[in-house]
C-alpha atoms as one frame of an Amber mdcrd trajectory, in Angstrom:
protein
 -32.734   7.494  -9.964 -29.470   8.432 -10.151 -26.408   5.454 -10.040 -22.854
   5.978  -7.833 -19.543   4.973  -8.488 -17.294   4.698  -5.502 -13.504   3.625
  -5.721 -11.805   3.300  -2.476  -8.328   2.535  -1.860  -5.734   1.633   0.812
  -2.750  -0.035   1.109  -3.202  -1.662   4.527  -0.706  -4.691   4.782   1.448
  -6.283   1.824   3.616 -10.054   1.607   7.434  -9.274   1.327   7.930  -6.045
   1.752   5.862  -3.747  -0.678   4.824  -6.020  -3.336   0.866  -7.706  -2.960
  -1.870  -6.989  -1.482  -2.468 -10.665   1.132  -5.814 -12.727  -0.261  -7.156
 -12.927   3.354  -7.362  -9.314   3.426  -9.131  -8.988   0.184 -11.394 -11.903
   1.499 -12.044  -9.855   4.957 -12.739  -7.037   2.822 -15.224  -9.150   0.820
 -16.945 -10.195   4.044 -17.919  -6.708   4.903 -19.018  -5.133   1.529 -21.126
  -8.540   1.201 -22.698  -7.185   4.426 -23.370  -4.200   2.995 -25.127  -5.146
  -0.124 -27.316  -7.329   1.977 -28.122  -4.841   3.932 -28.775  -2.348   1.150
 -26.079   0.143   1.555 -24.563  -0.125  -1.681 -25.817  -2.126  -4.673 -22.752
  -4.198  -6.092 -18.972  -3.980  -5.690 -16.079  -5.373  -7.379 -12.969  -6.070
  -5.504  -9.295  -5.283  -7.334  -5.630  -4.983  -6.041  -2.852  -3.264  -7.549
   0.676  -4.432  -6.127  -0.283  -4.081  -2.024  -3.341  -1.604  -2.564  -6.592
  -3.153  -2.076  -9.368  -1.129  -4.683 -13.212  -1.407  -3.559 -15.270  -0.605
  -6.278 -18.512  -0.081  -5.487 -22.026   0.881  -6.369 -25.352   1.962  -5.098
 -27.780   5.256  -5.240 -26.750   7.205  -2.178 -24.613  10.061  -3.909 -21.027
  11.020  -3.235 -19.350  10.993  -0.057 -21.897   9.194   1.661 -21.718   8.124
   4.871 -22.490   4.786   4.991 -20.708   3.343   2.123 -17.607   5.672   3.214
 -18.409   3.785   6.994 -18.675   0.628   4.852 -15.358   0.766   3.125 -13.404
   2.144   6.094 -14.772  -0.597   8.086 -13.850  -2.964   5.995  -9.857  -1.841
   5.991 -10.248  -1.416   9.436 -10.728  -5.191   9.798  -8.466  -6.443   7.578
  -5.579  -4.369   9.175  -6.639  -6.487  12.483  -5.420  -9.620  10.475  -2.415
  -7.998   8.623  -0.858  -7.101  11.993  -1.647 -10.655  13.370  -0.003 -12.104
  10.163   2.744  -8.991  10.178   2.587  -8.025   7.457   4.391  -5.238   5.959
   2.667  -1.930   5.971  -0.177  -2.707   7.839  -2.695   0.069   8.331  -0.141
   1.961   6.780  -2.679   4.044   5.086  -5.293   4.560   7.523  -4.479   7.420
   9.302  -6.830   6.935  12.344  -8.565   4.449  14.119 -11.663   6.536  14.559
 -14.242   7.033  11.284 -15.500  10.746  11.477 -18.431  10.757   8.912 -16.523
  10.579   6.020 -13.075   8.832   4.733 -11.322  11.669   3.200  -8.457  12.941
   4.559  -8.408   9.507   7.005  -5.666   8.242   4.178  -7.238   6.143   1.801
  -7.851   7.197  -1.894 -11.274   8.374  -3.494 -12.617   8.653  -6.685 -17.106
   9.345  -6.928 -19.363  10.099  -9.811 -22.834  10.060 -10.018 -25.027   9.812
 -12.784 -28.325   8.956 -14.742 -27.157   5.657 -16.241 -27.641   6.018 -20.147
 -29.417   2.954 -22.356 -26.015   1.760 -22.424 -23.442   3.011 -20.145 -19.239
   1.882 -20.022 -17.563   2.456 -16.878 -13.982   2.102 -16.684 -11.787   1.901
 -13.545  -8.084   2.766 -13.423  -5.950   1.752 -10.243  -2.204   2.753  -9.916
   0.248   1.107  -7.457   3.827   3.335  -6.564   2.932   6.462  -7.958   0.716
   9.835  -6.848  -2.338  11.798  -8.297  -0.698  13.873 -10.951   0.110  10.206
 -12.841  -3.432  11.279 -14.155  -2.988  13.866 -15.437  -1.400  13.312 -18.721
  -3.639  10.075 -19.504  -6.808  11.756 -18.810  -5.643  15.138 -20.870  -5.297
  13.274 -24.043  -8.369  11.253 -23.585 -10.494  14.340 -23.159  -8.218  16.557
 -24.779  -6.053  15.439 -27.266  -7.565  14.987 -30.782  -4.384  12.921 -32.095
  -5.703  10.563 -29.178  -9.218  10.756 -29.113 -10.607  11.400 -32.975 -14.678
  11.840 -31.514 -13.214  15.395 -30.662 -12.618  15.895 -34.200 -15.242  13.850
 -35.879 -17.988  13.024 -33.409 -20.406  15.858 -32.711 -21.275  14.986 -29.303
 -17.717  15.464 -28.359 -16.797  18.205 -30.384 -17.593  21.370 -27.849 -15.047
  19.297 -25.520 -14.415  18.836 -21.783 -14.099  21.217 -18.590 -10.929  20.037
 -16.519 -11.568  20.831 -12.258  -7.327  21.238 -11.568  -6.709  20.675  -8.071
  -3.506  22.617  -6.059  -3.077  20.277  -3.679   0.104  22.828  -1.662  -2.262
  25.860  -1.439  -5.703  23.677  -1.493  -7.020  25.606  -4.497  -9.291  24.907
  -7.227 -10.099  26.515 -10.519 -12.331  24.964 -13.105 -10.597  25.078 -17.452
 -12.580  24.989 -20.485 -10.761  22.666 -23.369  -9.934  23.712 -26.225 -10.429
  26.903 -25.454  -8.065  27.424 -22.592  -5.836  23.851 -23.021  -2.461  26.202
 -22.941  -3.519  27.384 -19.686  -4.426  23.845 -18.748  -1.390  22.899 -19.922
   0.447  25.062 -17.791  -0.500  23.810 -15.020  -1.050  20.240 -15.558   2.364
  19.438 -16.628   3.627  20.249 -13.003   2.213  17.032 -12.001   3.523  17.146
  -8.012   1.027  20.102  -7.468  -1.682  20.391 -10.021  -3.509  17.392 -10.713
  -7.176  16.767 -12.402  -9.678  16.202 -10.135 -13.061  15.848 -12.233 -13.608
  16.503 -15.869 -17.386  17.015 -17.088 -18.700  17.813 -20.364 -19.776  21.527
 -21.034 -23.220  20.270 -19.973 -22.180  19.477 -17.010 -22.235  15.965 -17.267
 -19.473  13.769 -15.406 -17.177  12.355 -17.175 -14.268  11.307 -15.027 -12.903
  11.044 -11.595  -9.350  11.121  -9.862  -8.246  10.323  -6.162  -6.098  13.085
  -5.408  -5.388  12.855  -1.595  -1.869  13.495  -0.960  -0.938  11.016   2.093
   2.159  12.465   2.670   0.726  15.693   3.122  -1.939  14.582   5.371   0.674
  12.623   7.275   3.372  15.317   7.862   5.982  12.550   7.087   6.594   9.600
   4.692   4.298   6.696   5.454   3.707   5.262   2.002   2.744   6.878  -1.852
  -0.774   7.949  -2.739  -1.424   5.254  -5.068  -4.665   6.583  -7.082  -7.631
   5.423  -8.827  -9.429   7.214 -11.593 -13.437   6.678 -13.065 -13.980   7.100
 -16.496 -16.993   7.115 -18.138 -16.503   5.867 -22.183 -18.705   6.017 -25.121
 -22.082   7.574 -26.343 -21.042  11.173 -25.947 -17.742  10.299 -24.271 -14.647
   9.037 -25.655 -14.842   5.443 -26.586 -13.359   2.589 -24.426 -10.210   2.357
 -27.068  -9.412   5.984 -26.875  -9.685   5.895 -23.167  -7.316   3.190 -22.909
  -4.703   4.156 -25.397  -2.903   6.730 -23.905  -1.603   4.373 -21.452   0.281
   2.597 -24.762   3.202   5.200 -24.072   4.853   4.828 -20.043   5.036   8.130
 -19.407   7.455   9.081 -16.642   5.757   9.139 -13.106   6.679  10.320  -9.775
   7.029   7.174  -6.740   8.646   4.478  -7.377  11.283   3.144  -4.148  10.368
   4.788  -1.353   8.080   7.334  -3.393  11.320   9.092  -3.805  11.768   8.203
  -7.501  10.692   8.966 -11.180  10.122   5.811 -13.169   7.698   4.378 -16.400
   4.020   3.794 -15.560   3.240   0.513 -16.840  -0.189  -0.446 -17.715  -0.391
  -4.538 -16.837  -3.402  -6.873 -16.657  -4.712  -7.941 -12.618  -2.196 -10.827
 -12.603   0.950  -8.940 -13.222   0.366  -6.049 -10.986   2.762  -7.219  -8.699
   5.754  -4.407  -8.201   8.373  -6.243  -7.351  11.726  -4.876  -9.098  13.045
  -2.261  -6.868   9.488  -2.050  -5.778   8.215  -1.500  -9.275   8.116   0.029
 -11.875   4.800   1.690 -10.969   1.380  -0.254 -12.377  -1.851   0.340 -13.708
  -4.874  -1.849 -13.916  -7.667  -0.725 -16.175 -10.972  -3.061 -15.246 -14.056
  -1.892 -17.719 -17.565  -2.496 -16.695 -20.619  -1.584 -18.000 -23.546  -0.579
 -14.783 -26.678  -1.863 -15.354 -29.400  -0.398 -13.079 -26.558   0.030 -10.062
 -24.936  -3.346 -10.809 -21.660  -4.015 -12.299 -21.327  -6.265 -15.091 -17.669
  -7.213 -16.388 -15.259  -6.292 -15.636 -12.667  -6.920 -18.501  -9.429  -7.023
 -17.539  -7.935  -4.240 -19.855  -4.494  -4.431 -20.319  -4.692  -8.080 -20.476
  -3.852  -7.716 -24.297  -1.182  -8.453 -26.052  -1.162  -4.625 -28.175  -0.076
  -3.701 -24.730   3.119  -5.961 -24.848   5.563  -3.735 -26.556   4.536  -0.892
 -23.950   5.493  -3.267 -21.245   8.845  -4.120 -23.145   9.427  -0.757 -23.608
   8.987   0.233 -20.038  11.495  -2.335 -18.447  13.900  -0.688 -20.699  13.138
   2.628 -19.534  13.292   1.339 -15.835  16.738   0.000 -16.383  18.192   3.126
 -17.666  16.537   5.033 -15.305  17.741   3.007 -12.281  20.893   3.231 -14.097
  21.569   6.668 -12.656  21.707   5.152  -8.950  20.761   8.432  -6.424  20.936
  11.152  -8.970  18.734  13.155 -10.754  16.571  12.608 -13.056  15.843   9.174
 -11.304  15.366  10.426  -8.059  13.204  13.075  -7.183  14.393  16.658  -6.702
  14.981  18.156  -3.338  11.363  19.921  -3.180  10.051  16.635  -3.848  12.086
  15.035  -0.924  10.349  16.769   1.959   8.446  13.946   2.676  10.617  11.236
   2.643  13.180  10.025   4.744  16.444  12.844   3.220  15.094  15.268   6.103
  16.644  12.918   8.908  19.952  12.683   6.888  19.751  16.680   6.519  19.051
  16.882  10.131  21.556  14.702  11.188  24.303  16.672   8.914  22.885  20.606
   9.559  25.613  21.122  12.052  28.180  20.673   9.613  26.878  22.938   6.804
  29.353  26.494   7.127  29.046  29.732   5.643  31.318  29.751   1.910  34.059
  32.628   1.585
């Protein structure tokens, strides 16, 4: 019997402004995946938020993109929008694209991450959820945990990871896939990787085949046509016994690498890893957060989770990322802060191109 992992995500109503997720909805949301395990759909769930995305993490035996756990977890957003728009609340529903569940959540707006596997004798789990950022916020984490050998030493000295990983890139423009060996092809990887507004990792699997890891990589804006809030992923990652352990899958977040979101999803800013408690975005809507919540799945249930970045080693990456946010925001509209203009499409800088386009002259 095989075991599922499904993370499913959706900002659907925040408390001033774009900051945290309300408790009633979480609560709401606990009603109906309650439901659920009673009635056997899945077989345990955790609840998280990051800043005002609510993250259902769930398990049970049905196999990816199931319909009734997909039902189950749309539902359950579906009702708790009902109460953010009676409490009005900002953003509600803002992620749910339509009121009517078509077999499957995908491409309805919220965010989702599946593996499925034959639990091992022992078998870590770890969950990452980002608030103010997109998919591609991934992608240099998850290279260096399954990549990079001055991250991860098992590539180096551990035998069951030294053949490495195969990285499934996603081009989320064209809607493209192509599937990269590491080491053997980590400059091509590279190449694209590093262009983290198009290609970003969707799976990676060991040359066995095995899963390894998971990323949410819908693009609301681009399901959307227009601006109606940032992507906001989640990422599964499988640690230990023949995977990277649990420390060198939560290291790379040590350095804040620069991320794409931010205000309005229109600017670059630090990723900062923070424990449950202090996911709460609040100056100038950031900067953008990441929860890591490790588990360990026992015969389909989840036990844990630990909370992290709730550790102190993480402190000077926190320090170091509020100074990064203040010279960042520092540069007020410009570049490199905000986004460039191929970035913009989707925000609100069309209507203020619009609204000048009958100005704009031939030069001499």
């Amino acid at each position: 019997m095989k075991t599922t992992v499904s993370v499913i995500k959706a900002d659907i109503g925040s408390v001033s402004g774009h900051c945290v997720a309300h408790p009633e909805l979480i609560d709401i949301c606990d009603e109906v995946l309650n439901e659920a395990l009673e009635a056997g759909i899945i077989k345990d769930y955790y609840i998280s938020r990051c800043g005002d995305d609510i993250d259902l993490i769930m398990t049970h035996d049905k196999g990816e993109e199931n319909e009734e756990v997909h039902k189950t977890a749309y539902t359950a957003f579906m009702k708790a929008t009902e109460r953010a728009r009676e409490l009005k609340l900002y953003g509600a529903g803002q992620d749910l694209l339509t009121d009517t569940f078509s077999g499957n959540i995908k491409g309805m707006g919220p965010g989702v991450a599946e593996i499925e596997f034959e639990e091992r004798p022992s078998d870590p789990v770890l969950v990452f959820c980002c608030d103010k950022t997109e998919p591609g916020a991934f992608n240099l984490p998850v290279f260096r945990i399954f990549a990079d050998p001055f991250n991860t030493a098992g590539l180096v000295i551990d035998p069951k990871l030294h053949d490495g990983f195969k990285f499934e890139v996603f081009d989320v423009i064209e809607h493209k896939k192509v599937i990269l060996n590491c080491p053997e092809e980590m400059y091509d990887l590279l190449a694209l990787i590093g262009s983290t507004g198009r290609y970003v990792i969707k799976r990676v699997w060991k040359k066995n085949g095995e899963i390894a890891a998971a990323v949410s990589t819908e693009r609301l804006n681009l399901m959307a046509g227009e601006y109606v809030g940032k992507d906001d992923p989640v990422c599964i990652v499988r640690a230990q016994s023949g995977f990277p352990a649990n420390g060198e899958c939560v290291d790379p977040f040590a350095f804040p690498h620069i991320v794409s979101g931010w205000m309005r999803g229109s600017h670059n800013g630090p990723m900062m890893p923070v424990s449950e408690a202090e996911a709460n975005p609040i100056r100038f809507d950031g900067p953008p957060r990441v929860v890591g919540l490790g588990f360990q799945v026992s015969n389909g249930e989840l036990i844990g989770p630990v909370d992290l970045f709730d550790d102190p080693a993480f402190d000077p990456t926190r320090e170091q990322a509020a100074k990064i946010a203040t010279y960042l925001r520092r540069h007020g509209p410009f570049e490199p802060h905000r986004l460039p203009a191929e970035e913009m499409e989707y925000t609100s800088l069309p209507g203020v191109m619009k609204k000048l386009e009958s100005r704009f002259e031939d030069m001499d």
